[in-house]
Every structure is written in structure tokens, then in C-alpha cells.
N, C-alpha and C positions, 0 to 999 in steps of 0.2 A: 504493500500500500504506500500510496504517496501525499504523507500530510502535509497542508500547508496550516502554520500555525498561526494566528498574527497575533501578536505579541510572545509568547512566552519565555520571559523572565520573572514574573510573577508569582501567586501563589497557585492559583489553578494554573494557568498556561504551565508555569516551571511543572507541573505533575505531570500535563499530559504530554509534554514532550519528553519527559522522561520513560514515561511509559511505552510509548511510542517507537521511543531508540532501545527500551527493552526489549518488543519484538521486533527488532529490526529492517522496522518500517524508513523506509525515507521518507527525512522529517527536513522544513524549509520554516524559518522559523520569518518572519517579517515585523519589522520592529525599530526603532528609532534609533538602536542601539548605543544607548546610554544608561541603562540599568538591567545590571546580571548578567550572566554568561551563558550561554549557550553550550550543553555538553557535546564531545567531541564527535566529528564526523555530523552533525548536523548541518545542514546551508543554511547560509545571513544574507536576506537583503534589508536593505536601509531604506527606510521610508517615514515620515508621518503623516499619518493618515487624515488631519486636521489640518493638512495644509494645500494648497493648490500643487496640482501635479502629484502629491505627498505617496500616487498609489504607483506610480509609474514604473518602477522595478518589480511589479507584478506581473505587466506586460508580456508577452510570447509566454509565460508559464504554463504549465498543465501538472495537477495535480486532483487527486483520486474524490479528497476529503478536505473539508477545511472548518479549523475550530475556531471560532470567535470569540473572548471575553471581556469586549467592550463594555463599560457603564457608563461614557461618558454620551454626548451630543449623538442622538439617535442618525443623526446625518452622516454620521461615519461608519455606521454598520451601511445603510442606505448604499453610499459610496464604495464601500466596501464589496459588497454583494453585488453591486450591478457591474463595476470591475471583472467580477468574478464568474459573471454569469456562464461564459461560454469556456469556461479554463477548470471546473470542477462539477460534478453532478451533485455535492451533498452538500448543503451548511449544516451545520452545530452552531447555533449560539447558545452559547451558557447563559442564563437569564436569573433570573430568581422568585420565589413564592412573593415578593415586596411586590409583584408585578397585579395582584388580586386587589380588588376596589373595594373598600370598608363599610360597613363592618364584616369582618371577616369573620365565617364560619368556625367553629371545631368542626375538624373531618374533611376541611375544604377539599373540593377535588378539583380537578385543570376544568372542567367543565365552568367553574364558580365566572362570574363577569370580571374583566382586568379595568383596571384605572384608564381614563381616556388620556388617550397620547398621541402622538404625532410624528411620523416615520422621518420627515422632513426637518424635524426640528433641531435648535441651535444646540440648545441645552433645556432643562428642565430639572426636578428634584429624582430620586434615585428612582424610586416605581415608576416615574414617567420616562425616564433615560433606557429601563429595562423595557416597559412595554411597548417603549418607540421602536428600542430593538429589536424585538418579535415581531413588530409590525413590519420595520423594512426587510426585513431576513425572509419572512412570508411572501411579501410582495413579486420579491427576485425571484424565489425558488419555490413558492408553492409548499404543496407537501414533501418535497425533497429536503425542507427545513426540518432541521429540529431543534425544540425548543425545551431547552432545559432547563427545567423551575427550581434549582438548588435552592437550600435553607442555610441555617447553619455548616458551616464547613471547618471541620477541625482537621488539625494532623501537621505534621514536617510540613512548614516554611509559610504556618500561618500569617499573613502579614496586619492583619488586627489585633491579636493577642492577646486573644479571650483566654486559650486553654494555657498559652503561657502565662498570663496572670497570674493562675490558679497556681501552676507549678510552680513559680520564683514565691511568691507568699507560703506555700506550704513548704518549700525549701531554707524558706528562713527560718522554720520553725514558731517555738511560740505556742498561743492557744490561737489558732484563724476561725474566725466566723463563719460557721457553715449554714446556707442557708433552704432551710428545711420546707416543707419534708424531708427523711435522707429519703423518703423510695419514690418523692416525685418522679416521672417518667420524665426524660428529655428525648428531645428528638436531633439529630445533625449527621451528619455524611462524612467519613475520612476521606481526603480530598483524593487520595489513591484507587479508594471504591468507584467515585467520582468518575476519574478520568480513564478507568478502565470500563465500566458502564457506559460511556457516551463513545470510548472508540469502539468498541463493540457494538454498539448499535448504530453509529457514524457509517463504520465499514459495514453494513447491512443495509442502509439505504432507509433505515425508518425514518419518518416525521411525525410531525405533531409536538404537542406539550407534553412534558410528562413531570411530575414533581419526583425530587430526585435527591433523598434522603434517606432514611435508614426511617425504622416503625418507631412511633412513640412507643418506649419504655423497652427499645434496643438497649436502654443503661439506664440508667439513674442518676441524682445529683449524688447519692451515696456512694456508687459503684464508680461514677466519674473522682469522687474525692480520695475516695480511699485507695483506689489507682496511682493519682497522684504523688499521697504519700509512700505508698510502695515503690512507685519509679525513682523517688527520689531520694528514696532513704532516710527521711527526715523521723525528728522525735516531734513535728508538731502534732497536737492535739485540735480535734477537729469539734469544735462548741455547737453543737446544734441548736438551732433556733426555730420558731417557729415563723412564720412570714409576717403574722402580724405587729411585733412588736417591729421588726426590722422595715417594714411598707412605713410606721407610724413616724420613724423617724428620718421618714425622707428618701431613703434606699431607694433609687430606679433600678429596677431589675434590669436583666440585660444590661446594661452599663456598667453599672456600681457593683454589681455581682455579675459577673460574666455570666451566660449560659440561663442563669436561672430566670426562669417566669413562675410564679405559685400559678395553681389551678386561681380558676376566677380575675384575672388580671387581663386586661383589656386585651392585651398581645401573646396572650394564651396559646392564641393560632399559631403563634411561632413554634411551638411544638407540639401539635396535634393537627398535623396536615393528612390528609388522605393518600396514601403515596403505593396501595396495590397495583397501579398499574407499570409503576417501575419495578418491583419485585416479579409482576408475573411477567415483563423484559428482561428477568434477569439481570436487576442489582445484586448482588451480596456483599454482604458490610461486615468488615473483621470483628473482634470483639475489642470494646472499648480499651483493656486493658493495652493490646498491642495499640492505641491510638495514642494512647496517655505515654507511655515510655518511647515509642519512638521520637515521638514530639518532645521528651524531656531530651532525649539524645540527641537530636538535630539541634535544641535550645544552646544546650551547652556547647555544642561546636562553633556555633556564629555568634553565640555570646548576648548578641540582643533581639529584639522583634524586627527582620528586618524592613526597610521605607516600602509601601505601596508603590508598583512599578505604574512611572508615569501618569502618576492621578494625584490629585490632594494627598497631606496628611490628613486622619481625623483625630479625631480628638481621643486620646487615649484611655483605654477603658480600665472599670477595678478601684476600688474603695482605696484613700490614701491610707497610712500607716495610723495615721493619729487619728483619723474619723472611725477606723475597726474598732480601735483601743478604747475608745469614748463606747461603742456599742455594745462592747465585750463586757466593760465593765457595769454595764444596765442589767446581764443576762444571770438570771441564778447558776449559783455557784453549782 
């Protein structure tokens, strides 16, 4: 097979190019090249896609498959894709569940209605960046698209740094705030599952939407934490709380505590998505365990979370050290 990638130095693109040159697929990665590296025997063309001309080393190509994980200016997938039209039979956009219009179900499934958006557009807020992008990805390629509704994504070379949060705070030890239930169900995809899921179904010619995570209560906040401290060896002790006092005093989930949403919390939906019909495609998701130690092992090699390839930073997620402390010490002993 012959992928053309555009971007990947990233955190999803970096997976599925990796995978890709694990079955020895030819892989052509297309990218600005100015963040991360490309592993060996891969092709580099240089281009930005946000600029006049920016696609033109795409030109005379031909290749089999092509994966996209733009979220920026829906205009650039648009661009991207009608480029592409006659040089590949399949797109892949990697898209995401943010792409569904509120209020969001429990259970939601790809059928649920998307945010209105605009294929053409300059720019817009993140759901409207993704759903522009399943618009012009469609547009070009019909049901030769495929639309992949990721959620949460953990694992090696996260670049938001949710589950490294988790592992540098329980690696420091200490009492860390855990935030309860331990057997809430979480829902997220290792980005490896990920990108072996979409080229397998890439190199098969499906289309459609598919949401493309692992089942609610694949793990737990518990099994997620206690992971943790296993991969890391730590003596920290893990304070369970219950969500109420922690909601009272201000605590955004998802943010301030990575990962976690309590049952009843408006953005519930983040982990209770309907997602049978990637399972009966043929997802399978490791167990949490090997997500949480390999990601503790890749951490420590690079040392920090590393920069989002070629987008914003955002704003950095995870409770400071002194606002824990202040909540830990509210919590019975």
C-alpha cells in the first residue's frame, strides 16, 4: 500500500505513520517540515497547506490511501481533497465525537445530527473546524471518505497531557486526589488501536462515520489510576473522593482532573458514546494497563509533553500542586 500522510509528526499522524512503516507500507508523509521527524525510509514533501500554491508538491503523485488530521480552517481539508481527487481512491479524515450538535445524547451514535458548518470556511471553533472537515472530505470523495469520530485519545506521544498528568502527579508521590467513583466507567482509544483501525479499514475502501473509541467501562478511573501507580513505581496514595465535594469546589472535570467526567455532568457524553459499529469493523483496544506504562515509558524518554504539531498551544490541563493540597486537606482522613 501506498500512504500519503499529510502531516504526520504529531500525535495521531506520528502513530499512523509509524504503523504504516511497521507493515511496510510506503509511506509519503506531506508537511511543513518544521516539527518532528519522520522515521526512516519514509518520503518528505514540503508544503503548507494554508498557503497559496502551499499543495503543489503533491502534484504528479499517486498514492493508494490518504490520512488527514487537520482541525484547523475547514478550507484546507476542502483544498486538500480536491488536490487529491484524481491521485488517490480513499480519504481518512480523522475527525472527532466534538463534531455532534448539543445536547448530546448518552449512547450517541454517528446517526445523532452534527453542528452546522461550513466546508469552505476560514476558520471557526473546534466542532465546527471538524464538521467542516467531514463536510469537504465528503464533498471530494463521497462515500470513499471516511470519517473518523475519535474521543479521547491516550497513549505514546500524547500531545495534550491528560494521561501524563496523571503519571508525573502520581510519580511525585504524596496523597493525589482521586477523583471518584474508583469504578466510574471511562471511555478513550490508544492512539495505536487508532491508527491500526483506520488503516485497516483505509486499505479496504470503507466510508462513512464511524465513532472510534474503545466501550464505556473498557477501564475505569480506578483501573486507569492504579495503572499508573504500578507503571511508575510510586508510594503515592490514591485519596478517593466522591465528585460532589470536588464539583462544589470549583473542579472542571476534564480539565482540572484529566479524563474524569462523574455520571450526571453535562459532558457525560464524552464517555458514553455509542461506538458498536466500530467494534463490529473491527476495532480492538489493548488493555488499559499496557496504555498507562507504555505512555509512562515514552514520558520519560522525551522528558516532557511534547508542542502540538503546527496548531496553537492550549492551555494546559491538571489541578496545580497547591489547589490539590487545599482539596486534600477538606477530604476525611
Amino acid at each position: 500500500m501506498r500512504l500519503l500522510m499529510l502531516g504526520g509528526t504529531g500525535f495521531v499522524g506520528g502513530a499512523v505513520v509509524a504503523e504504516a512503516v511497521r507493515r511496510d507500507w510506503q509511506v509519503t508523509v506531506f508537511n511543513r517540515g518544521v516539527h518532528g521527524q519522520a522515521p526512516p525510509g519514509v518520503h518528505r514533501l514540503r508544503g503548507d497547506r494554508t498557503m497559496p500554491d502551499g499543495l503543489a508538491a503533491l502534484a504528479g503523485g499517486e498514492w493508494d490511501l490518504v490520512v488527514d488530521t487537520w482541525d484547523g480552517a475547514p478550507r484546507a481539508v476542502r483544498d486538500a481533497a480536491s488536490a487529491l481527487a484524481g491521485a488517490v481512491p480513499h480519504y481518512v479524515y480523522v475527525s472527532s465525537g466534538s463534531v455532534y450538535a448539543p445536547p448530546v445524547e448518552l449512547g450517541t451514535g454517528e446517526e445523532a445530527p452534527t453542528v452546522a458548518a461550513d466546508p469552505d470556511a476560514d476558520d471557526g471553533d473546534y466542532p465546527e473546524n471538524k464538521a467542516g472537515g467531514e463536510l469537504a472530505a465528503t464533498r471530494e470523495f463521497g462515500d470513499r471518505a471516511l470519517l473518523v469520530r475519535a474521543g479521547l485519545i491516550l497513549g505514546p506521544g500524547e500531545d495534550i497531557g491528560r494521561l501524563p498528568w496523571w503519571l508525573n502527579r502520581i510519580a511525585r508521590g504524596g496523597d493525589v486526589l482521586a477523583p471518584g467513583p474508583r469504578d466510574l466507567p471511562i471511555q478513550y482509544v490508544d492512539v495505536r488501536d487508532l491508527a491500526n483501525w483506520l488503516l485497516d479499514r483505509g486499505a479496504e475502501g470503507v466510508g462513512g462515520a464511524y465513532n472510534v473509541i474503545g466501550r464505556t467501562g473498557h477501564a475505569t478511573m480506578g483501573e486507569l489510576l492504579d495503572a499508573a501507580v504500578a507503571a511508575t513505581g510510586s508510594g503515592a496514595t490514591l485519596r478517593w473522593a466522591a465528585p460532589e465535594p470536588i464539583l462544589a469546589a470549583g473542579v472542571v472535570p476534564w480539565n482540572d482532573l484529566p479524563v474524569w467526567v462523574p455520571r450526571g455532568h453535562e459532558y457525560r457524553w464524552l464517555q458514553e458514546r455509542n461506538v458498536e459499529r466500530a467494534y463490529a469493523a473491527g476495532l480492538v483496544c489493548r488493555p488499559v494497563t499496557e496504555t498507562v506504562a507504555d505512555t509512562w515509558r515514552w514520558l520519560r524518554e522525551v522528558g516532557q509533553v511534547p508542542a502540538r504539531a503546527g496548531r496553537p498551544a492550549r492551555a494546559p490541563v491538571g489541578l496545580a500542586p497547591e489547589r490539590e493540597a487545599t482539596l486534600l486537606a477538606t477530604l476525611p482522613a
